[in-house]
C-alpha positions as CSV (number, residue, x, y, z in Angstrom):
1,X,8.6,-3.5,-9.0
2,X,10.4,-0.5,-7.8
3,X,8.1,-0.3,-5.2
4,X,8.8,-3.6,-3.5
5,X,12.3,-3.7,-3.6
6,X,12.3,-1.2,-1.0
7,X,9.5,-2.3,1.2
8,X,11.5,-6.2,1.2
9,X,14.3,-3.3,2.8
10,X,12.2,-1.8,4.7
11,X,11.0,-5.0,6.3
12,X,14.6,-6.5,6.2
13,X,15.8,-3.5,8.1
14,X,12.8,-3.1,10.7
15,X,12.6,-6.7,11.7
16,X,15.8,-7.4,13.5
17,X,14.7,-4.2,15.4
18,X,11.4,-5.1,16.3
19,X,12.4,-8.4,17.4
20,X,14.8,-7.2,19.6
21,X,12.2,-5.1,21.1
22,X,9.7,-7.7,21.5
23,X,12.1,-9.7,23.3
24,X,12.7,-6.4,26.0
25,X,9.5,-6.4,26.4
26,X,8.4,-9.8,26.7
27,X,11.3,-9.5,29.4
28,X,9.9,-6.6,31.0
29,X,6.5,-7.9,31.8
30,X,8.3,-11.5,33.1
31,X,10.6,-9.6,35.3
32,X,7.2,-7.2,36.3
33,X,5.1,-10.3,36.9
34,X,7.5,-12.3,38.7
35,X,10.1,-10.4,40.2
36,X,12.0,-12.7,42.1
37,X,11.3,-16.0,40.8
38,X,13.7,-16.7,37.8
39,X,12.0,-19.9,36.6
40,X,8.9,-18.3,36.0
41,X,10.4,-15.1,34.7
42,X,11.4,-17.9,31.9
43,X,8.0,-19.5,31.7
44,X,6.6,-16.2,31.2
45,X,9.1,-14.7,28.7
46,X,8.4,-17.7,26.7
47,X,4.5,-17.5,26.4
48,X,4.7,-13.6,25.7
49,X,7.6,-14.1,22.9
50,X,5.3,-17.0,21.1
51,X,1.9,-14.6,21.5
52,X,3.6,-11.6,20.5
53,X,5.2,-14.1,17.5
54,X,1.1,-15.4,16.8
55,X,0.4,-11.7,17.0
56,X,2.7,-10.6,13.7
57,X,0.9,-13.6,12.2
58,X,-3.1,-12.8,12.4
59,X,-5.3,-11.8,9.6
60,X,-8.0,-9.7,11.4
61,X,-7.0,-6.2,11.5
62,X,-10.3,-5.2,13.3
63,X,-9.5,-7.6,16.0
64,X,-6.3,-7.2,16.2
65,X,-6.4,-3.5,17.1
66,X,-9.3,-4.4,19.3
67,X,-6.6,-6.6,21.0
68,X,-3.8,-4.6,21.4
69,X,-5.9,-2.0,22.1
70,X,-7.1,-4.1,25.8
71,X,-3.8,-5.2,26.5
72,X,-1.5,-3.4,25.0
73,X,1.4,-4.4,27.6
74,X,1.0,-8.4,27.5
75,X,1.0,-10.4,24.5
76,X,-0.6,-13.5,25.8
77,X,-3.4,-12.0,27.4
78,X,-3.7,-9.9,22.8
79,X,-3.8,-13.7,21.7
80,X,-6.0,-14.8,23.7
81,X,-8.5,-12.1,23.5
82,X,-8.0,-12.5,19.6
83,X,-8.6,-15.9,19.7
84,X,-11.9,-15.6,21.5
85,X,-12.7,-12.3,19.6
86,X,-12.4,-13.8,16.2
87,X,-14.5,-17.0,17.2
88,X,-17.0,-14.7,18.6
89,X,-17.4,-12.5,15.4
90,X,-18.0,-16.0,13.7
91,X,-21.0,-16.8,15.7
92,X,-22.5,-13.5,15.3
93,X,-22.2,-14.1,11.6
94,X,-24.1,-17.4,12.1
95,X,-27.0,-15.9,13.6
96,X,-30.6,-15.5,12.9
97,X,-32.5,-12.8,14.5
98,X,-31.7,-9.7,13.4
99,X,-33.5,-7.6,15.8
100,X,-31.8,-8.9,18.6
101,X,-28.3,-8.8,16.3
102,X,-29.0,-5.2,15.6
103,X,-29.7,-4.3,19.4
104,X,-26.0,-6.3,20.1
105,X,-24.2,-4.7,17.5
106,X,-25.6,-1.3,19.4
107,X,-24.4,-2.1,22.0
108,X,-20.8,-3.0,21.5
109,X,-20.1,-2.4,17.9
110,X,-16.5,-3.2,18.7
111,X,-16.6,-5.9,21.0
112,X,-17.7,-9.6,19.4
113,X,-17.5,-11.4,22.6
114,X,-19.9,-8.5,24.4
115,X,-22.1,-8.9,21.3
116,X,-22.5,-12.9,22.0
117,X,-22.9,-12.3,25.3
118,X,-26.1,-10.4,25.1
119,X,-27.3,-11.7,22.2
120,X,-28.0,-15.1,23.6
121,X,-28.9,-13.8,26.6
122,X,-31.7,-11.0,25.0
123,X,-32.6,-14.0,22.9
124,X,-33.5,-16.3,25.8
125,X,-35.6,-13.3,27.5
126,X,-37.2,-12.9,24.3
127,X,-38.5,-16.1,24.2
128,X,-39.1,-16.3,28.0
129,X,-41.5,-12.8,27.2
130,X,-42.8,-14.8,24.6
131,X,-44.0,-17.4,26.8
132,X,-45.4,-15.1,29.5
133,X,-49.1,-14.5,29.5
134,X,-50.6,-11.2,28.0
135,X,-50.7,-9.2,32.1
136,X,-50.6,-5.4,32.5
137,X,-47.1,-5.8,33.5
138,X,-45.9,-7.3,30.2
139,X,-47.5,-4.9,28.5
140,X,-45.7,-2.4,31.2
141,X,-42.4,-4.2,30.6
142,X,-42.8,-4.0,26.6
143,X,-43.8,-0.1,27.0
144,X,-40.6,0.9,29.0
145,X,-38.3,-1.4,27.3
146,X,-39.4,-2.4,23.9
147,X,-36.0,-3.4,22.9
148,X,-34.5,-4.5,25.4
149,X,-35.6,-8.3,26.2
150,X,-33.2,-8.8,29.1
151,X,-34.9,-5.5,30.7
152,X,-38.7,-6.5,30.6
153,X,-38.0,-9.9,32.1
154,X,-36.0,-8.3,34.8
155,X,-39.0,-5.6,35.1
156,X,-41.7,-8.3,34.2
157,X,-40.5,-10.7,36.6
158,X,-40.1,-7.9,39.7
159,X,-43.8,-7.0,39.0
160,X,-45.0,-10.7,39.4
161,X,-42.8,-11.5,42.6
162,X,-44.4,-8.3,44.4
């Protein structure tokens, strides 16, 4: 009990001070963006104060740092990346082959939307190789890239075209 008394302090003490910063800042970039436009020094002031608000509010600490981390001087642009981030680790936890999921996750262990991205994509090579007929260059293409889907259709296909 001891112990919470003084982080409710802590937190009762830090806010008011944190706030006041976010507000500077939020200033800051308006001001940086939009230097001689006062009404959309507001506008922007505005959407930076509510992201960086959302911000203090969001449960994923992975994604969160991952956010702050690729903007860490505009708030709107942390939500947003968030937002997408977070709805892009959910679909990777939705899908269903786990060869391609493990070549994704190898590829941007951090980054969910980068993961989505070339999962769908190795995934429709994958079944475009699967549909190709059994040629020397598929086999060639398979040999130099036998993870890689998105690499032995690009080398399958420039074999065919020549």
């Amino acid at each position: 009990m001891h112990f919470w008394k003084h982080l409710v302090l802590v937190v009762v003490l830090v806010s008011p001070v944190a706030a006041a910063a976010s507000e500077s800042e939020c200033r800051a970039i308006a001001l940086r963006e939009y230097p001689d436009d006062a009404r959309m020094q507001q506008f922007v002031y505005n959407k930076q104060l509510s992201a960086f608000r959302y911000m203090l509010t969001v449960t994923d600490a992975e994604v969160k740092a991952f956010a702050e981390r690729e903007y860490s001087n505009d708030y709107s642009m942390q939500k947003f990346v968030y937002d997408k981030q977070v709805a892009d680790k959910r679909y990777m936890g939705t899908v269903t082959d786990t060869e391609v999921l493990a070549f994704a996750r190898r590829e941007y262990p951090y980054d969910y939307s980068m993961q989505k991205f070339v999962y769908d994509k190795q995934v429709a090579d994958k079944r475009y190789m699967s549909a190709m007929p059994e040629t020397a260059a598929k086999a060639a293409a398979r040999r130099e890239y036998p993870y890689d889907y998105s690499m032995q259709k690009f080398v399958y296909d420039r074999s065919v075209t020549r």
